[in-house]
N, C-alpha and C positions, 0 to 999 in steps of 0.2 A: 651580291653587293650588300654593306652595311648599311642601317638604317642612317647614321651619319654622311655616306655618301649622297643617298637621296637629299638628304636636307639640303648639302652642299650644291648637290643637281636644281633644286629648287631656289635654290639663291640667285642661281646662275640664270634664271630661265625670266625672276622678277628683276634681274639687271639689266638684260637685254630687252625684256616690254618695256623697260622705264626709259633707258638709254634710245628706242628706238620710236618714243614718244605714244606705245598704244595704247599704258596706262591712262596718259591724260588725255587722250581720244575715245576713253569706254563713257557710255550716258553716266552722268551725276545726278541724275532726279531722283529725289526719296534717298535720298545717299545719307545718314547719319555725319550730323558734322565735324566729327574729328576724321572720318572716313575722306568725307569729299576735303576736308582741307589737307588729309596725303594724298590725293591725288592731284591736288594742287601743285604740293609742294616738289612731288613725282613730276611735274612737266617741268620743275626750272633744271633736272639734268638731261631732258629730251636734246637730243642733236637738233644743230638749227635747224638742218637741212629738212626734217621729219615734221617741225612743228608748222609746212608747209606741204604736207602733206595731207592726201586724204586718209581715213583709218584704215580702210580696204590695203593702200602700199605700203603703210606703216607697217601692218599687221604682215602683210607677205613678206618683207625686209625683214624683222626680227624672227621669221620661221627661218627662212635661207639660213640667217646664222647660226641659229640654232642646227643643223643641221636635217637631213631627209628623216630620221626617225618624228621627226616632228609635221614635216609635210604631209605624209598618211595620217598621223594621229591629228593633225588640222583640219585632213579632207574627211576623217572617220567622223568628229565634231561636227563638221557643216551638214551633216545625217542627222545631226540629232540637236534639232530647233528647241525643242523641249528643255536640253539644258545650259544650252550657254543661248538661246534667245533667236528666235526670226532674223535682228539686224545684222549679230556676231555670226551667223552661220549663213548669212548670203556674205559678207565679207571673205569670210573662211572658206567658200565655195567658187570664188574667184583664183584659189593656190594651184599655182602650177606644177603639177608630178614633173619637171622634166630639170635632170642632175646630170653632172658630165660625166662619159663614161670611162668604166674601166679598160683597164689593157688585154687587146684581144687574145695577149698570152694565158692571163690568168680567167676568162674564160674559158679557151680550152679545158684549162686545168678541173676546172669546176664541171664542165662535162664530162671527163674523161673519169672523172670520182665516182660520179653522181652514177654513168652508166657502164664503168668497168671496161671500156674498150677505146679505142684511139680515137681522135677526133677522123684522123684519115678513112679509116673502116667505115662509121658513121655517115661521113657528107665526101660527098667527091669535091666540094668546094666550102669554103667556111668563111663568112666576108666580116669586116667589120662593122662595131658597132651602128648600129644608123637611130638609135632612138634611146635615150635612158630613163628610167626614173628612180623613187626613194628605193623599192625594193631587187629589180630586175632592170637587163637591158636588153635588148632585139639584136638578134643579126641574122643576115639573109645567108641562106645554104642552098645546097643544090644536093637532091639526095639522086640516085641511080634502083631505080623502078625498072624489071625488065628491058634491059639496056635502054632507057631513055631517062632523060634529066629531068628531075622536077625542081621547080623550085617551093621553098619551106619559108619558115621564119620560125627562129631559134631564140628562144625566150630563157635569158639565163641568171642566176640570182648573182647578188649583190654579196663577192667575199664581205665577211664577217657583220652581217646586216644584222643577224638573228643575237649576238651576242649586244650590239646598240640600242636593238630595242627593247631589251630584255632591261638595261640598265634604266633606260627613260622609260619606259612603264612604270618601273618599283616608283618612281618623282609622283607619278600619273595617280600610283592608288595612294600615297601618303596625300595629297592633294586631297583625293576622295574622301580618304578617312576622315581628315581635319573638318572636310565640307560636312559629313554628316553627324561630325563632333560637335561643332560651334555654328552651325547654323542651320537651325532646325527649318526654314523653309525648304531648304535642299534635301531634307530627309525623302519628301515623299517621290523626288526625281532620281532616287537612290542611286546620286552617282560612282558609289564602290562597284552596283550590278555593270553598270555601263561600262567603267574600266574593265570589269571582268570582260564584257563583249569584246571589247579593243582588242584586249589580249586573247581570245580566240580566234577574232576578226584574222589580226595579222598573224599567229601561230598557223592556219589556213592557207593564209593569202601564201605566204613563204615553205609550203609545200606546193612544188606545181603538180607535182603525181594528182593533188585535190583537186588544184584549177583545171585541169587535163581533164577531171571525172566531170567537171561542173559543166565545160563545154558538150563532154561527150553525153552526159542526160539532156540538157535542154537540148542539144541537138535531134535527139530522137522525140524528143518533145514535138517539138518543131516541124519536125521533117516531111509533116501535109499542110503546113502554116503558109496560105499565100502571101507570097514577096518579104519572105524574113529564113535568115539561114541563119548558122556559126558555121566557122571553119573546122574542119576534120582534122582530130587528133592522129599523130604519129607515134602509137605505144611501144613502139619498137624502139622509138628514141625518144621516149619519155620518162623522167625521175624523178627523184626530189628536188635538185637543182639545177633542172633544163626539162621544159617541155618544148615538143617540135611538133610544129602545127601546119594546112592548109599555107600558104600564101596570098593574100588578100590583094589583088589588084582593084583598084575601083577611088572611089572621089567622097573625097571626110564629109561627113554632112555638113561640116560648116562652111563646106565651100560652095554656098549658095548658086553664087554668079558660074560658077564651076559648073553645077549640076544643069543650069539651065540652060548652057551653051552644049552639054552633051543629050540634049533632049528629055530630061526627064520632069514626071510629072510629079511639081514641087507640095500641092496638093494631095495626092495620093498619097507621094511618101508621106507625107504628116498625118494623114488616116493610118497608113500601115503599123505605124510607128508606133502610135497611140493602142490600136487593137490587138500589138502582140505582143504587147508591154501585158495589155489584159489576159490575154487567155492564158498566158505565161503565169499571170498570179492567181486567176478566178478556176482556171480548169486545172494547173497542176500542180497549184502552191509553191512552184519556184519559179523566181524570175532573179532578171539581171539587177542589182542594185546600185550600177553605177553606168546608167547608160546616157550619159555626159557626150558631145558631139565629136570628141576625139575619139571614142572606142564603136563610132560609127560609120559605115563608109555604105556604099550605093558602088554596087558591082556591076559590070557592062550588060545583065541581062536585065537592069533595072531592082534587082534585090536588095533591100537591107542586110548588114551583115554587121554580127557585132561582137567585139573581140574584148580580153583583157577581163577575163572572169573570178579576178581576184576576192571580189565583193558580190555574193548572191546574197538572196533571200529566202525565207519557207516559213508560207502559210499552213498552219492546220484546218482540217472544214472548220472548226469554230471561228478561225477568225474569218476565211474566206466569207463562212455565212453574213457575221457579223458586219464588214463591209459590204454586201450587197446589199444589206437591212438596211445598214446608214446611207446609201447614194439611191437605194430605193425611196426610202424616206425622205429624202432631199428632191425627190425627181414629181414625186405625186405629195408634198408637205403633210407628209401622217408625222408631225411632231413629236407626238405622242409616244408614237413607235419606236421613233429615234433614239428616244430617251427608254423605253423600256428595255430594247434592243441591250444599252450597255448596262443596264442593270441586271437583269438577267445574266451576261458576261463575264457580273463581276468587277467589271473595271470603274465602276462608279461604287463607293461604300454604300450599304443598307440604309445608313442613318440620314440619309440625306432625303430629300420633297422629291416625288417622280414627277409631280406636275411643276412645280418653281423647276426641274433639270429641262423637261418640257419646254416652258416658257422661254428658258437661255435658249436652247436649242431653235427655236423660231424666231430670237431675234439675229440667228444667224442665216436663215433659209429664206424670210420672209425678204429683205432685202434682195437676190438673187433672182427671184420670179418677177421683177421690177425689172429686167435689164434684158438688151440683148442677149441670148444666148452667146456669141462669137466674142464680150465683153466680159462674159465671168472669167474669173483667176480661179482656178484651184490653189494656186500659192495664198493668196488672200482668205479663201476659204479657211485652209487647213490651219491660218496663224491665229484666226479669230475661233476657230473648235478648239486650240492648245489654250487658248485664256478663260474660254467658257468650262473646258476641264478643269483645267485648276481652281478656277471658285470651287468647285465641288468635289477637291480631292481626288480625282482620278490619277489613280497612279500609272504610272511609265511603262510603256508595254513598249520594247524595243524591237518587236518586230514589225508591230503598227508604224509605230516611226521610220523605220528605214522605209516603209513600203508607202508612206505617203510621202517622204522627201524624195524618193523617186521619181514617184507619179508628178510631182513641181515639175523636175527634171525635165522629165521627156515632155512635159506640156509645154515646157518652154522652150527646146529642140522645136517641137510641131510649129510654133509660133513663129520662129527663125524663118521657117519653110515658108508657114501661109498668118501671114500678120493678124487675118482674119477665121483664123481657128476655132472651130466649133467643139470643144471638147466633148458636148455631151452628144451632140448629132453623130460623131465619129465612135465615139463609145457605146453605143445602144445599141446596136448589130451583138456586140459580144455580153454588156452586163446582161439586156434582157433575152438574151436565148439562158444564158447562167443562172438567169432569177426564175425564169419558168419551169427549168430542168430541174432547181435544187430548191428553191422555196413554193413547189406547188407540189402537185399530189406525188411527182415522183420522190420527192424528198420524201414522206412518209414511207416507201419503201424503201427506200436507201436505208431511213433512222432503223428498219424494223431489220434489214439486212446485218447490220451491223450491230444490233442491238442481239442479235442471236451467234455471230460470233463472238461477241464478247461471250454470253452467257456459257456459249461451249469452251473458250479455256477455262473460263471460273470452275467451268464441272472438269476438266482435266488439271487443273494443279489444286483441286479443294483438298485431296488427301494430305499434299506437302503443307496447304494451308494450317490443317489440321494441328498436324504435328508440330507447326512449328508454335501456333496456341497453344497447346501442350505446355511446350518447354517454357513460353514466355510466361505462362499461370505459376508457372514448378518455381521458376525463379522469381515472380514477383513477392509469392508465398515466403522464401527463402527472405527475400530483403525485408518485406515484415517484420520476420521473428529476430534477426540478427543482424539489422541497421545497415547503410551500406557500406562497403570498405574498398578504400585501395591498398595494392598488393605494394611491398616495398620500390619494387622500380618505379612503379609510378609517380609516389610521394617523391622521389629524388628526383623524376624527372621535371615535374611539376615545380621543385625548388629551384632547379641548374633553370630553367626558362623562366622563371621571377629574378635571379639574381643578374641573368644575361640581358632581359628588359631595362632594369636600373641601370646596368652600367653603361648600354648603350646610350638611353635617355640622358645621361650626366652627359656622354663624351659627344652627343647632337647637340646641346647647347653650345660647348665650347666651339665646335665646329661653325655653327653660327655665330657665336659673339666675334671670332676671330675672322673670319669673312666678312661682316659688315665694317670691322674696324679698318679694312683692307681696300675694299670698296670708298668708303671714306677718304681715305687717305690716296688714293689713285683721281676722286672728283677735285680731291681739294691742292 
């Protein structure tokens, strides 16, 4: 798609915020005044109906319109507090994935693609749709297992999803660009990297052959993890667009009053919940990143079960350590630590005070040893560590952030359960066996283990090393003596992409002038 259509996508998208009144529902404080007096002027075309609304349904109203490509890329957002804010992204986290479904025709059709054989061969039964969202929708099957019937659940993609979002993304990174063009505080939240994530995010999500492998690791992950499963993949009847899974019988975690009328202990689950959320991230560096009270359910033997593995995560030991350092730090107040912890990481710049990072750092901890335990928020927590970062430039690590708006997540799942949740009384069975095993003395053999594999490939590829020093000496020698050159194609190609820039650039303006004169003339 031309860079002129995005523009034209991005017209479309400030027509619908404006018309749907979110523009003049976003905070105006510290707004520059011709800034906030368009946003003013943005709320006399809000619909009446909107400008009686709260932001939270505003905001979901002009996603619907916009369509599902914008629902994920809304729910992808509410991940990432860091750059559209704490308020925008609990609003954003209220979107509901649930779209109406397609025709159980062209499912078939989309199975019988994806896997090469008849739907009939496949399932001795094929039901319809029972559940949709932006990218996929469910249907229950009956597959034939040594003559006996099982039942499945048939997760099928969304014709022509991949080409919609493909189009609203190009909007997504010209947005980006512009943000880290003209407004340099956005630079250090680098939102071009984050659109990049989007677009691997959903590239992923919309392969389920991937989602299929995500279930099928954690599940072996898992598989000694008291009262926490995933459902079993069916590879036989899995592709790129249909994976076929376990069948989940069992009761959504948000149905409280549900859970406690079939005997279960609402307690417990909110410990389980919390503790395999941990060992998921601290012992194998992947966890579930969207474990929301719909992709939850509590099966008849009392087990958690969690489904809809679109959205994962992955720690490396560095960051794993680094978060045990930080919630160590927080647990026994070595301030000190906390702050040296992400210096050392990196993720705080050199130039900055390690005691003033310090100081911030305990006027965030020292409040917290003031309170109940069952009273602290880690939501609270983690929005007041994003503003003490930013005083001191810490840049955007987008795995840290998915793994802490997670951690809100399920804390406030647990809370659902038991009003009076102890996050940290529940969490300490798992962080500190994790901080004993990997920040005491066995961590020094781990580092010394790993520090001599390392050392033995360096010694098995030093010769290609070598060699390839060699040539990079031989040639840097060469551009010395005889300056550097491009070879004719490139000079042309170099030109045809300067000349193709301009004339795009000319024919984006007109594109816009003549859309807002349009827009105009439809208000007036």
């Amino acid at each position: 798609m031309s860079t002129p259509g995005a523009y034209a996508r991005l017209v479309r998208i400030g027509w619908v915020l404006v018309r749907e009144g979110v523009i003049s529902a976003l905070p105006s404080e510290n707004l520059p005044p011709l800034i906030s007096a368009a946003q003013s002027f943005a709320g006399l075309f809000a619909r009446r109906r909107a400008r009686h609304e709260v932001r939270s349904d505003r905001l979901a109203r002009a996603i619907e319109r916009l369509g599902p490509s914008y629902v994920k890329i809304g729910q992808f957002l509410a991940t990432r507090p860091d750059v559209v804010g704490p308020d925008f992204a609990e609003d954003l986290s209220f979107l509901q994935d649930r779209m109406a479904t397609f025709p159980v025709e062209e499912a078939r059709a989309a199975v019988e693609g994806s896997l090469g054989r008849p739907v009939a061969e496949l399932y001795s039964h094929f039901g319809d749709p029972i559940a949709a969202a932006s990218i996929a929708q469910v249907h229950p099957a009956m597959v034939l297992r040594d003559g006996v019937e099982q039942k499945v659940a048939v997760k099928v993609i969304r014709p022509g999803v991949r080409q919609r979002f493909a189009h609203d993304l190009e909007a997504m990174f010209l947005v980006s660009h512009l943000q880290e063009r003209f407004v340099p505080n956005m630079r250090r939240l680098r939102p071009v990297e984050v659109t990049k994530t989007l677009e691997q995010t959903t590239k992923v999500e919309m392969d389920l052959r991937l989602e299929a492998a995500a279930l099928s690791e954690l599940g072996e992950n898992a598989a000694d993890d008291p009262g926490f499963r995933v459902p079993k993949v069916d590879w036989e009847r899995t592709g790129r667009d249909v994976v076929t899974m376990e069948w989940v019988d069992g009761i959504k975690l948000s149905d409280v009053e549900g859970l406690s009328r079939a005997g279960h202990d609402l307690n417990a689950l909110a410990d389980t919940l919390i503790q395999s959320f941990l060992r998921h991230t601290l012992r194998d560096g992947f966890f579930h990143a969207d474990m929301h009270q719909g992709n939850l359910f509590v099966d008849q033997k009392g087990m958690v079960v969690a489904v809809d593995f679109g959205i994962v995560g992955r720690l490396g030991k560095k960051e794993r350590r680094f978060l045990a350092e930080i919630l160590y730090g927080f647990i026994t107040r070595d301030y000190r630590r906390v702050a040296d912890v992400h210096f050392e990481a990196g993720y705080v710049p050199g130039h900055h005070n390690v005691a003033s990072f310090a100081q911030a750092i305990r006027a965030i901890g020292e409040p917290i040893h003031g309170q109940p335990a069952e009273t602290i928020s880690m939501a609270k927590l983690l929005t007041l560590l994003f503003e003490v970062t930013e005083l001191f430039d810490m840049q955007t690590r987008p795995e840290l952030v998915m793994l802490q708006k997670t951690m809100v997540v399920v804390e406030g799942v647990a809370r659902t359960l038991n009003p009076r949740f102890n996050m940290w009384k529940a969490s300490e069975p798992v962080v500190g066996a994790w901080i004993r095993d990997n920040l005491g003395p066995k961590r020094i053999v781990s580092d010394v283990r790993d520090g001599l594999h390392a050392a033995l490939r360096l010694a098995e590829a030093a010769p290609e090393i070598a060699a390839k020093t060699e040539k990079f000496s031989r040639d840097l020698t060469a551009m010395a003596e005889n300056g550097l050159r491009f070879d004719e194609e490139t000079a042309e190609a170099i030109g045809r992409s300067e000349a193709r820039h301009s004339r795009s650039g000319r024919l984006a303006l007109w594109v816009i002038a003549l859309t807002l004169l349009y827009i105009a003339w439809r208000a007036f």
